[in-house]
N, C-alpha and C positions, 0 to 999 in steps of 0.2 A: 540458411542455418538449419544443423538438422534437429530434431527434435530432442537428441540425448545432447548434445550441445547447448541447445535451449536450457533443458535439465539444471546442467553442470552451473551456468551461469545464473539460473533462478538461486540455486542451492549457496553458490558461493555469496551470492548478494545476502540471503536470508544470513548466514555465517558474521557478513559483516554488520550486517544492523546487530545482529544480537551480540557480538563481541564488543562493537562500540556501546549499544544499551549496558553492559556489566562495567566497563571501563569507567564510564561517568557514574554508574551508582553504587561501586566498590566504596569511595569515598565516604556516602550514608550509609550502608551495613555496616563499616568500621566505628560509631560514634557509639556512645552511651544513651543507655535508653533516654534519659532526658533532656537530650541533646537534638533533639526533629529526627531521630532513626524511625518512627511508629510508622514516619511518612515515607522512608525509604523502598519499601515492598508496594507502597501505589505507583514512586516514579518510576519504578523497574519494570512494574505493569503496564505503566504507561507508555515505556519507550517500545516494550516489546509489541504494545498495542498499534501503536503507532508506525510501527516498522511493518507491520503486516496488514494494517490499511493499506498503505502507502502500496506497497507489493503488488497485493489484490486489485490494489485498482488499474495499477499499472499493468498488469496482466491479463487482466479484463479489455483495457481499450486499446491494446493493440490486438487482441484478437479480433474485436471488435474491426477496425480499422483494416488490417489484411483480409478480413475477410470480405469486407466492403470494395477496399482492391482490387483483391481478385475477382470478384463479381463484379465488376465497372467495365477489368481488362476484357473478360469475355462477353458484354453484352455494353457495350459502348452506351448503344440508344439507349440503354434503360438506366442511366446512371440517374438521372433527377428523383426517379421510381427507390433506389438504391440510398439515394444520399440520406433521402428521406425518411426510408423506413427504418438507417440506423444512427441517423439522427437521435431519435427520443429515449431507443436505450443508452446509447454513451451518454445522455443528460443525466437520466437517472443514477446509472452508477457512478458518473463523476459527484452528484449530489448524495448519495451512501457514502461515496470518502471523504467528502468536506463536511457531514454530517458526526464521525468516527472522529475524524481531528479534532470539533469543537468539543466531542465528547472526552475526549482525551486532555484538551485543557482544560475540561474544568476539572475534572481531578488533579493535575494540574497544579492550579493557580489557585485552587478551593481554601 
């Protein structure tokens, strides 16, 4: 895939979380204020937060991951050297986005 292709489809997915994030929280900007709207501008925050965790991380480890690939393809022998040393960052950034989600529920469910 090429890189503006890549683009296109990062852009379209961003499109869709944020469209389905407005969809679900049209319903709470429609209410009266004393009606739980005060909370509606956190869930909106929340989903758009949540949509760009999710993204990030996603975009993170597969680059991660292809570049670990293609470094394995061209150096066979050294793949345990390889596996290893990108190992401990996809732990981390997978642990930054499950860290971002729990933060995300607690606003949330607060």
């Amino acid at each position: 895939m090429s890189r503006a292709g890549f683009v296109r489809k990062a852009i379209a997915a961003a499109f869709m979380v944020f469209g389905c994030a407005f969809l679900v929280e049209t319903p709470l900007l429609a209410q009266a204020p004393g009606e739980g709207s005060s909370m509606a501008l956190a869930y909106l925050g929340a989903a758009i937060g949540l949509g760009m965790v999710v993204i990030g991380a996603g975009l993170g480890i597969g680059r991660f991951a292809a570049a670990a690939a293609e470094s394995i393809a061209r150096q066979p022998a050294a793949a345990d050297k390889i596996t290893g040393a990108v190992n401990l960052p996809l732990f981390l950034l997978e642990g930054v986005a499950i860290i971002g989600e729990v933060g995300i529920l607690l606003v949330v469910l607060k």
